[in-house]
C-alpha positions in Angstrom: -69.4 5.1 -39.6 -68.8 3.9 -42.9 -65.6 4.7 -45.8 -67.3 4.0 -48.8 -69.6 1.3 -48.7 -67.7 -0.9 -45.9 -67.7 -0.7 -41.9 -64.8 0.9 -40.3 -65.0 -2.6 -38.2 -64.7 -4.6 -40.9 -61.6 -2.4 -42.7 -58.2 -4.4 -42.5 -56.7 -1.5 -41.1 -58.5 -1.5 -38.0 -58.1 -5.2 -37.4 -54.5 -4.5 -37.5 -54.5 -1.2 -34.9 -56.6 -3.3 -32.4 -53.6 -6.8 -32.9 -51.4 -4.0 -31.9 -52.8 -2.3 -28.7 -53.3 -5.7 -27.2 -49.7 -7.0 -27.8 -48.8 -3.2 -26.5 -51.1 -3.7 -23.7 -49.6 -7.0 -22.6 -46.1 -6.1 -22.8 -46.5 -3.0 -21.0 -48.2 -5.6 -18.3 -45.7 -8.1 -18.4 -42.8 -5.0 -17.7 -45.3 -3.8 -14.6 -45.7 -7.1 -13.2 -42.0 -7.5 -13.4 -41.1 -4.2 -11.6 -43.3 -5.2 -9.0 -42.5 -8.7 -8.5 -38.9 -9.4 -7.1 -36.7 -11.9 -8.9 -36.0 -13.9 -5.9 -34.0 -16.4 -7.7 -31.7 -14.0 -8.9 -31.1 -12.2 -5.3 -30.8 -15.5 -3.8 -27.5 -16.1 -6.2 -26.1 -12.4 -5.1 -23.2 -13.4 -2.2 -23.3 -12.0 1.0 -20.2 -10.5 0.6 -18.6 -7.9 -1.8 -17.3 -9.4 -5.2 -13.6 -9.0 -5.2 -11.5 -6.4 -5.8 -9.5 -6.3 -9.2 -5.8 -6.7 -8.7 -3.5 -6.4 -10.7 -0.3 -8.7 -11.0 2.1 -8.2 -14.2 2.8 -11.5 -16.3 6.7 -10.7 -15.7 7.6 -9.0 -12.2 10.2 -7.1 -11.6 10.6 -7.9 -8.1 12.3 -11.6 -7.2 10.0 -14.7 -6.6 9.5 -17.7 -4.5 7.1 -20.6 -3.6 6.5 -19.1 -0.9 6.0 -15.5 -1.8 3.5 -16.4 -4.5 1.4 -18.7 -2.1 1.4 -15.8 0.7 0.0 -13.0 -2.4 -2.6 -15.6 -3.3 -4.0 -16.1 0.2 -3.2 -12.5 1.5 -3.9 -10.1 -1.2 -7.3 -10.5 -1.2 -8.0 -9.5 2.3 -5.4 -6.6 1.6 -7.5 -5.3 -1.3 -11.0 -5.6 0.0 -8.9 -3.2 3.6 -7.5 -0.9 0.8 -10.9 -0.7 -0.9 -12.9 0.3 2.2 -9.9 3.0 2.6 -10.3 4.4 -0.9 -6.5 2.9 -1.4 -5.5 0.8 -4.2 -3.2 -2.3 -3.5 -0.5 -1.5 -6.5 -0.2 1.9 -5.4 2.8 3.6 -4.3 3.8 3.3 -1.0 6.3 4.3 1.7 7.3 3.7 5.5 8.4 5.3 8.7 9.9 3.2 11.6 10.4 4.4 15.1 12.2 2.6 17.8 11.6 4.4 20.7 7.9 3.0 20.3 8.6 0.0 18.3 6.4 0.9 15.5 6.2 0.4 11.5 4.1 3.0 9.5 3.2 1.8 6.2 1.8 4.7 4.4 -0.1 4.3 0.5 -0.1 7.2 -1.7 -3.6 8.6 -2.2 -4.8 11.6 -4.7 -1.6 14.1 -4.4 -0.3 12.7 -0.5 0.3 9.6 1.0 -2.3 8.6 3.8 -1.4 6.3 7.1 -2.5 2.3 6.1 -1.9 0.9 8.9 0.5 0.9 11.9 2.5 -2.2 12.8 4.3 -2.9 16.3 7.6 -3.9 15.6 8.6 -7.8 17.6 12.1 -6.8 18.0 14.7 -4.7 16.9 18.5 -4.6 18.0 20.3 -2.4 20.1 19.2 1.2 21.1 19.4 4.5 20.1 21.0 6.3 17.8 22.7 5.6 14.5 24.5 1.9 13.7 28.4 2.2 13.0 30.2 -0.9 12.6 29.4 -4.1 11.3 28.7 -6.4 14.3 27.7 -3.8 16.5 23.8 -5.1 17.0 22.5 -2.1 16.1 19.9 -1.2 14.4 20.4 1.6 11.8 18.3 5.6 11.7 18.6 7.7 8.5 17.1 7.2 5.2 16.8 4.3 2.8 15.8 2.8 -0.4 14.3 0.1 -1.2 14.5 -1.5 -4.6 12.8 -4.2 -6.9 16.2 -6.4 -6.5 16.0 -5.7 -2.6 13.0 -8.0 -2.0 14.1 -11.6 -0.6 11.3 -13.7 -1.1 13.8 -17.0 -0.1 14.6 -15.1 3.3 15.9 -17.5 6.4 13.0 -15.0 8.4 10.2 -16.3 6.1 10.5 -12.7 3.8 12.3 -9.8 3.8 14.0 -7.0 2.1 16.8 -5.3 2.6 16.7 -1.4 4.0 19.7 0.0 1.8 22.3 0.1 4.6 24.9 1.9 4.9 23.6 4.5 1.9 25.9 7.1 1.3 25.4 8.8 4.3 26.9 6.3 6.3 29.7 5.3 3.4 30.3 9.3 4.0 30.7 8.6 7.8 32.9 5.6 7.1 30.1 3.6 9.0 29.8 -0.4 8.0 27.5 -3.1 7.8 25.4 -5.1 5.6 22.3 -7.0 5.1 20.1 -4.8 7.5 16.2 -6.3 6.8 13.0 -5.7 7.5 12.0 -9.6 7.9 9.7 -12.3 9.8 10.8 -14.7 12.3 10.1 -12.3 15.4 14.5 -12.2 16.1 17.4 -9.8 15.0 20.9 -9.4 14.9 20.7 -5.6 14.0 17.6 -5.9 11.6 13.8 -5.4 12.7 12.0 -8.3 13.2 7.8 -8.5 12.6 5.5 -11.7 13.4 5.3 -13.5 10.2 1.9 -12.1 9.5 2.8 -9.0 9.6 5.7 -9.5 7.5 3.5 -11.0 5.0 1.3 -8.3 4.7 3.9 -5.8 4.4 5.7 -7.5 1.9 3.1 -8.5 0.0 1.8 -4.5 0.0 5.6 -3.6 -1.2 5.5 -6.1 -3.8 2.4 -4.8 -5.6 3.5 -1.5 -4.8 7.1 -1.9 -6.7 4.9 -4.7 -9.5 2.7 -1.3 -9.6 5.4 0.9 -11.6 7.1 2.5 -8.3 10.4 1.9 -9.1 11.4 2.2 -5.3 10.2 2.8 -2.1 11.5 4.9 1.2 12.3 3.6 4.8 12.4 6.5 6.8 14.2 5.0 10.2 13.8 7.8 13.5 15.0 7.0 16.9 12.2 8.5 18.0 8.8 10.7 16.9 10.7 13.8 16.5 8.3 16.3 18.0 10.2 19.3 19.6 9.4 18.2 23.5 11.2 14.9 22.4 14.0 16.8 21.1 14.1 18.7 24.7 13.8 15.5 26.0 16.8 14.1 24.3 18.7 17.0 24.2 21.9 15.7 26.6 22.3 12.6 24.2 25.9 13.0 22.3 23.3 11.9 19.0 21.6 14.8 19.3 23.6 16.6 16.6 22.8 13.5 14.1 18.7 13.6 15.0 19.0 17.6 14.4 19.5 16.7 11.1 16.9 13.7 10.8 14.4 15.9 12.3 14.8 18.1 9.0 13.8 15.4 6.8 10.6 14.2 9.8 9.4 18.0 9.5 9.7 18.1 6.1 7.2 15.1 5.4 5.4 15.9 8.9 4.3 19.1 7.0 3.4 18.2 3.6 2.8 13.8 3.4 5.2 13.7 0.8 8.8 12.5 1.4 11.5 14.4 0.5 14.4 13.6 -2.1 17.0 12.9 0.2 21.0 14.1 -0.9 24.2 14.5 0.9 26.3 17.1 1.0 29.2 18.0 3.3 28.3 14.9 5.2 24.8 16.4 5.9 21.3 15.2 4.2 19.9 17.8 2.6 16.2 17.7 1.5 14.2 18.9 -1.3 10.7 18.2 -2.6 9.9 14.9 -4.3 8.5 14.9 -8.1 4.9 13.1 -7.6 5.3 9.6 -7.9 3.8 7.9 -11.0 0.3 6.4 -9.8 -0.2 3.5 -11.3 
């Protein structure tokens, strides 16, 4: 075929279509050969494990610090994030507990998408006296009721490795005219009226309560029962002269039983009362 009086082969044009097919051709070769052949290099340098988890810790906390507190974040939050990961929790997020002493037993629960969702369940080492309510300072007893817990409450310089301090006597027990002070969750595995954890547990539950208050939560809720307060347990204890006191806790166990939320806790006529939380701020 010829345009005019030259060779479609020997037209510039044509030279130029055929320069580009083959660099076409040979990219389109090079991308094939790629997809088929792994880049072993670069799946050697991937680690066996799961990169880490994001967490976040604000330049200026709100909550008190230590040597010690800030060594046991750095070597325990990690851990405590990848477990929160795998449980579609996030380490920062609000929290709040439930302690029983019938069973010796710490709930730490995380809140999660509207609810707050069981973490994990610790065994408590010790805790003082028995059941029912504390009522004088020096009594060795171990407080039930509800409790607040805020940023200022944290003791990272505790004598039982960390603590924080419950909120005894709130103004339930101020109502009652009962006394006492300094009542802590701590380390150390000994009390004196507090309740004592291993000092791993304690660091995990601190450290969990310190992102969770570092989070934006400006407080979390100890919930302290003498017991699960199921109705066969309330048969069972029904003979105790407490039971008039555990009536009422029971309110505030069905109440969170029923819908994983907490309740706002008041007073009135030396009675809690209980009414529905606003949602906590998840941050």
């Amino acid at each position: 075929m010829r345009i005019g009086t030259m060779s479609i082969t020997r037209h510039p044009v044509f030279g130029l279509l055929i320069a580009a097919f083959l660099v076409f051709s040979t990219s389109c070769a090079e991308r094939v050969d790629r997809m088929k052949t792994p880049d072993w290099e670069r799946i050697r340098a991937v680690p066996d494990r799961a990169p880490e988890p994001h967490m976040y810790w604000p330049a200026r906390p709100v909550t008190p610090q230590s040597e010690l507190s800030r060594d046991v974040r750095e070597r325990v939050a990690p851990d405590l994030a990848s477990e929160f990961m795998a449980a579609s929790l996030s380490l920062g997020a609000p929290i709040f507990i439930r302690i029983f002493k019938q069973s010796s037993e710490l709930e730490l629960w995380v809140w999660q998408n509207g609810s707050y969702v069981l973490f994990k369940t610790y065994p408590i080492a010790r805790f003082s006296g028995g059941l029912g309510p504390k009522r004088a300072e020096g009594d060795l007893q171990a407080p039930e009721g509800f409790y607040y817990v805020f940023p200022s409450m944290m003791n990272p310089n505790s004598r039982f490795h960390l603590s924080f301090n419950i909120g005894y006597p709130n103004r339930y027990d101020r109502k009652h005219r009962r006394t006492g002070s300094a009542i802590m969750v701590h380390g150390s595995k000994v009390s004196t009226g507090c309740f004592a954890m291993t000092d791993r547990q304690i660091e995990e539950i601190y450290t969990i309560a310190d992102y969770a208050l570092n989070g934006g939560q400006p407080f979390f809720r100890v919930h302290i029962f003498p017991f699960r307060m199921t109705d066969e347990n309330m048969r069972r204890h029904a003979a105790s002269p407490h039971i008039g006191f555990w009536e009422n806790l029971k309110q505030g166990y069905d109440f969170f039983e029923h819908a994983l939320r907490p309740p706002n806790v008041l007073v009135s006529n030396q009675a809690y009362v209980f009414e529905p939380e606003p949602e906590p701020c998840d941050t």
